[in-house]
Every structure is written in C-alpha cells, then in structure tokens.
DSSP file (Angstrom, degrees, kcal/mol; ACC not computed):
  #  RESIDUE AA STRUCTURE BP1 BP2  ACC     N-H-->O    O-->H-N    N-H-->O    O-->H-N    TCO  KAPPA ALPHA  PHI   PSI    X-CA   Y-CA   Z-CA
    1    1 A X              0   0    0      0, 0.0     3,-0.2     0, 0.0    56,-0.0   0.000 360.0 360.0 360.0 123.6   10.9    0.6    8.7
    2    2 A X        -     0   0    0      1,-0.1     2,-0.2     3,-0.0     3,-0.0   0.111 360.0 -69.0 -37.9 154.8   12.8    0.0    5.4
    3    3 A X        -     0   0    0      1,-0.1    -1,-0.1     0, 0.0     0, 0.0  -0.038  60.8-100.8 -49.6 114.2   11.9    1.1    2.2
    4    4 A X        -     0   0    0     -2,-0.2     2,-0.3    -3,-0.2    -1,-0.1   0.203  35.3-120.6 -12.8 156.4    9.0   -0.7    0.8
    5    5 A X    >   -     0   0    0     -3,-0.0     3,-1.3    21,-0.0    19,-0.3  -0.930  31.8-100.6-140.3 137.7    9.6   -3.5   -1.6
    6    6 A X  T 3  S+     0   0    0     -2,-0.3    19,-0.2     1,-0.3    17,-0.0  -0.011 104.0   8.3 -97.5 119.1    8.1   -3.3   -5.0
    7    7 A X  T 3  S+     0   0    0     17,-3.8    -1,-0.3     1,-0.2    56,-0.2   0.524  95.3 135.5  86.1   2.2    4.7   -5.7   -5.5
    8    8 A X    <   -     0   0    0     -3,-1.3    16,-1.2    16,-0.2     2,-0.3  -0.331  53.7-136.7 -56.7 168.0    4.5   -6.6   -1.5
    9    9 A X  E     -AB  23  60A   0     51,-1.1    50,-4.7    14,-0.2    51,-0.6  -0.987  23.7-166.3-112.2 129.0    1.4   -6.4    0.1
   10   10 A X  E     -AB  22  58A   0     12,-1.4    12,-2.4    -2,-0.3     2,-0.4  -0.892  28.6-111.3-132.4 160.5    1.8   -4.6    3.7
   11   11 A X  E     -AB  21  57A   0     46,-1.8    45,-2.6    -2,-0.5     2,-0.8  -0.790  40.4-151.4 -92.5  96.0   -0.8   -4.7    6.5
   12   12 A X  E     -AB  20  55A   0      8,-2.4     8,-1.9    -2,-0.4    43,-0.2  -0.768  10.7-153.7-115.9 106.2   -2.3   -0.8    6.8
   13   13 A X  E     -AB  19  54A   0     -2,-0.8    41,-1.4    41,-0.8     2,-0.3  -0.140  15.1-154.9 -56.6 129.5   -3.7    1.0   10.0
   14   14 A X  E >   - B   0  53A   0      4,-4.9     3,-0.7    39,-0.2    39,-0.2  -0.825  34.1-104.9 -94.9 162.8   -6.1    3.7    9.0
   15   15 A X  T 3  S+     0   0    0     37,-1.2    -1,-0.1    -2,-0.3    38,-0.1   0.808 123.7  60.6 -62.7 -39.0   -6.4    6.3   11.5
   16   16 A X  T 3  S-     0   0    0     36,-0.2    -1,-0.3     1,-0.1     3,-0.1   0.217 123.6-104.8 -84.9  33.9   -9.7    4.9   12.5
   17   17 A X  S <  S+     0   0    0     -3,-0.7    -2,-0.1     1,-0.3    -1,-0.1   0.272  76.4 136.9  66.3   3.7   -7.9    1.7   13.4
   18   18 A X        -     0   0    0     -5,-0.1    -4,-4.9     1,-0.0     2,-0.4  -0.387  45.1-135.8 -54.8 154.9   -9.1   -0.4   10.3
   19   19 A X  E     -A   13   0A   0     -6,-0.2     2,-0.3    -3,-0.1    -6,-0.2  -0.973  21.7-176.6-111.8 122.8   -6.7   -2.4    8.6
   20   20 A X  E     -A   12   0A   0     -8,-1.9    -8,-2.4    -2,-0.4     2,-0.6  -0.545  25.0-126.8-106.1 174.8   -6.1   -2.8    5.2
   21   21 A X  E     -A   11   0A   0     -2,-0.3    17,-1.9   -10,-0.2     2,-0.4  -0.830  33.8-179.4-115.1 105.4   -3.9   -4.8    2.6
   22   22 A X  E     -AC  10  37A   0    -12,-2.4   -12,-1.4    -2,-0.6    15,-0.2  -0.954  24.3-139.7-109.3 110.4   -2.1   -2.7    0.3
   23   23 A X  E     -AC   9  36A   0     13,-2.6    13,-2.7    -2,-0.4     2,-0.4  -0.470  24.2-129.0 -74.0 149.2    0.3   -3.5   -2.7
   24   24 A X  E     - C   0  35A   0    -16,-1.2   -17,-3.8   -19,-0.3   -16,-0.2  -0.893  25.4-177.0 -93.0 125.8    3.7   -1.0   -3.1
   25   25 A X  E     -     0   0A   0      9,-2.2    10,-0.1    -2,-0.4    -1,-0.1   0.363  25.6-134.0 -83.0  -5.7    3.7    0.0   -6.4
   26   26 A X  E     -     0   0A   0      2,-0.0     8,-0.8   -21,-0.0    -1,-0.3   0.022  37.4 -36.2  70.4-178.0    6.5    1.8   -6.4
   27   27 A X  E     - C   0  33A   0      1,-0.1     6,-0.2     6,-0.1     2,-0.1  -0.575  46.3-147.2 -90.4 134.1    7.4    5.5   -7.9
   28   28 A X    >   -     0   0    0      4,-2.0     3,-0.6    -2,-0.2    -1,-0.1  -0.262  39.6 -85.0 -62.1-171.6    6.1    6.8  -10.9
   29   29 A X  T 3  S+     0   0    0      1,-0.2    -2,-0.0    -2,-0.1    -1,-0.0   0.542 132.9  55.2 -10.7 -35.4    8.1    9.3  -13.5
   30   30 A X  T 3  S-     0   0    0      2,-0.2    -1,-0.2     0, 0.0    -3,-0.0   0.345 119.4-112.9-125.8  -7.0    6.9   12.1  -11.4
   31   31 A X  S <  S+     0   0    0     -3,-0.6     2,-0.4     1,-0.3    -2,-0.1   0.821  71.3 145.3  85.3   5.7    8.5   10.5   -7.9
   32   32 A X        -     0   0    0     13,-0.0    -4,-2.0    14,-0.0    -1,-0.3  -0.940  48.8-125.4 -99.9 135.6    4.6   10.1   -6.9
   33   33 A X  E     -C   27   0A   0     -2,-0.4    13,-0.9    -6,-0.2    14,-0.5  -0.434  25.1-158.7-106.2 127.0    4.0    6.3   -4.4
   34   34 A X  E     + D   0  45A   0     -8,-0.8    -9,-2.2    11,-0.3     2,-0.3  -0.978  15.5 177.8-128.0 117.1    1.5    4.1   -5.7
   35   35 A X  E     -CD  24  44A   0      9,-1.1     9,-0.8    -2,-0.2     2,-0.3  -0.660  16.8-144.1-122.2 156.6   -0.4    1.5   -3.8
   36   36 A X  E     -CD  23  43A   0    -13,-2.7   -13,-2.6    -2,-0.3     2,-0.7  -0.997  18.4-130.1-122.7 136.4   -3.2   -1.0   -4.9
   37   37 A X  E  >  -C   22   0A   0      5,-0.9     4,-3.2    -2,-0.3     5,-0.5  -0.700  12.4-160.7-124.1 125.6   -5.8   -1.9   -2.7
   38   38 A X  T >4 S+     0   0    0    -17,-1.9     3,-1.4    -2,-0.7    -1,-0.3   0.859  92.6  47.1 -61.2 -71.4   -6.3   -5.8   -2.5
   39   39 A X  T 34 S+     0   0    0    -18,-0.3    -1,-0.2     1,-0.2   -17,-0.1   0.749 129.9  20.8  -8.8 -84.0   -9.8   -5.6   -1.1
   40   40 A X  T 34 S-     0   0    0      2,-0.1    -1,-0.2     1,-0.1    -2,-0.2   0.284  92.4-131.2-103.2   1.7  -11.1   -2.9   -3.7
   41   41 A X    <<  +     0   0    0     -4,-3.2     2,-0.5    -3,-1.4    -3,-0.1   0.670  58.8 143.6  53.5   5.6   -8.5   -3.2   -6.8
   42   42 A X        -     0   0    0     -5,-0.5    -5,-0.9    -4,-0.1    -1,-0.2  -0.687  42.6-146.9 -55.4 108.8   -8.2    0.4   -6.7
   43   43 A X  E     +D   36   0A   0     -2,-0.5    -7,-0.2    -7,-0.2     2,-0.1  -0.269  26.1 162.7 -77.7 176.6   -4.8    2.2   -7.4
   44   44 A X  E     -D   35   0A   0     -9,-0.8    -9,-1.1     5,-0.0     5,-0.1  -0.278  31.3-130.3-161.8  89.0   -3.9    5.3   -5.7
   45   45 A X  E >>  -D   34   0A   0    -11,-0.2     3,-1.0     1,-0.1     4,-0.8  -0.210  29.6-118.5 -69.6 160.0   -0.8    7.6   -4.9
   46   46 A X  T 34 S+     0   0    0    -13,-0.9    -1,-0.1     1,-0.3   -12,-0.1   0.531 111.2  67.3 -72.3 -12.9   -0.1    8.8   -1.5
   47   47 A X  T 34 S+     0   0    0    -14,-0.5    -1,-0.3     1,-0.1    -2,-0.1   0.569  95.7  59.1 -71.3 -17.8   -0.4   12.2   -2.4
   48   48 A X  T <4 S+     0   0    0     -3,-1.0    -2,-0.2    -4,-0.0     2,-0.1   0.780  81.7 107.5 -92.7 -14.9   -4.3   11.6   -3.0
   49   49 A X     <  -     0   0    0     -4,-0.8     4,-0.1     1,-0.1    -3,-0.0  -0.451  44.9-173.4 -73.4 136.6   -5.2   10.3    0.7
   50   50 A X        +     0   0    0     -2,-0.1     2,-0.2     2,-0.1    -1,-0.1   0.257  63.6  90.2-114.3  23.5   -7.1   12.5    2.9
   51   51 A X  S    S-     0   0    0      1,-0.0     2,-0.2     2,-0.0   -37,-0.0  -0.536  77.1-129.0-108.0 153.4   -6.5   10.0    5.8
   52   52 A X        +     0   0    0     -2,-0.2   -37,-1.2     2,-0.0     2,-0.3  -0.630  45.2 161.6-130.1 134.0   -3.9    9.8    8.1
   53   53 A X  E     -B   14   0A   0     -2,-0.2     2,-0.4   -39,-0.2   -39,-0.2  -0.934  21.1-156.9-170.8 158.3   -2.5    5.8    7.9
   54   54 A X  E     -B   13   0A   0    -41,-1.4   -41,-0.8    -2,-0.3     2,-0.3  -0.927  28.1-104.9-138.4 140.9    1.0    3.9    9.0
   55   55 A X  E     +B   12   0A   0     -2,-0.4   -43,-0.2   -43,-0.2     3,-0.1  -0.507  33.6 179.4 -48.2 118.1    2.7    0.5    7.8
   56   56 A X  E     -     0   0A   0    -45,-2.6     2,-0.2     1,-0.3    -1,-0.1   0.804  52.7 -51.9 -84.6 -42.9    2.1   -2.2   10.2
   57   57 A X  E     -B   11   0A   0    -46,-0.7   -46,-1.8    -3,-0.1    -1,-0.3  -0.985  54.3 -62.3-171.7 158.5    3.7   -4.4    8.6
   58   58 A X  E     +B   10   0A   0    -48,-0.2   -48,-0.2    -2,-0.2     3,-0.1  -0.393  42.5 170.9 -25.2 119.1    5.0   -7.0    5.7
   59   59 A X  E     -     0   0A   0    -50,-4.7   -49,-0.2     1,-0.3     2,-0.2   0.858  56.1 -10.8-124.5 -13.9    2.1   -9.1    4.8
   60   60 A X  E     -B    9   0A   0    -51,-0.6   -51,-1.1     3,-0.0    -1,-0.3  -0.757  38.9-156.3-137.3 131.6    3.1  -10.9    2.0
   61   61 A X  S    S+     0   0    0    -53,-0.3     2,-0.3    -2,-0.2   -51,-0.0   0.494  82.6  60.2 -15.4 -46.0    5.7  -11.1   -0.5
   62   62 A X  S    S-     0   0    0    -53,-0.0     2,-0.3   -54,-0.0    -1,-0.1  -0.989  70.1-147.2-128.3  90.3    4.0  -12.7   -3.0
   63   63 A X        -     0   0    0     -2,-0.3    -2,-0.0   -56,-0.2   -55,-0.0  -0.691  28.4-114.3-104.3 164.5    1.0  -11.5   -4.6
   64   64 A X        -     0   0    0     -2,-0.3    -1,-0.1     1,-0.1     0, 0.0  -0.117  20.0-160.6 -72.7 160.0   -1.4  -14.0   -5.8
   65   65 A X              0   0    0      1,-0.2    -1,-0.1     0, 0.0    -2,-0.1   0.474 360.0 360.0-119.3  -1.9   -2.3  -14.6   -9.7
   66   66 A X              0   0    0      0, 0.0    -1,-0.2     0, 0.0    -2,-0.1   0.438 360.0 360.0 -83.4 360.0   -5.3  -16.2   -9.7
C-alpha cells in the first residue's frame, strides 16, 4: 500500500478482526504517526498501540465537518 494520505479515513483490521475507521494524521516533529479514531475521537500515535492491526483500506477522502 502507498503512503497514507494526510486527513483520510482508512478501514482498520484489529487483530481480533474488528474494524475500525481511523483518520491519518500524519508525522509529528518527532517522526511519530498519528491517527484519530472516528468512533471514539481519540488521537493516538502508533508507537502507543499494544495491538497488532493492518490497513484494509481507503475509506474516505473526505472527512466530514458537521
């Protein structure tokens, strides 16, 4: 897969085969991946998951503003 693209939403298997909808947030300063979690508005970097979890996919482009 290609690089993420900045303020997507992609489709994410957890290792226990949920899926979730995750914004890319892109790199901080410090080179640490930051995602937002549509469901639960929670930011995160990928260095703070203690789950195992893959890109499925693009799920939108676009995220909404209402």
């Amino acid at each position: 897969m290609n690089e993420p693209v900045i303020n997507a939403v992609y489709a994410i298997e957890l290792c226990s085969g949920e899926v979730r909808y995750w914004q890319y947030l892109g790199p901080d300063s410090r080179r640490l991946i930051w995602w937002l979690d549509t469901e639960t508005k929670q930011e995160f970097n990928e260095a703070s998951l203690m789950y195992a979890w893959s890109i499925k996919g693009l799920h939108s482009s676009r995220w909404p503003t209402a």
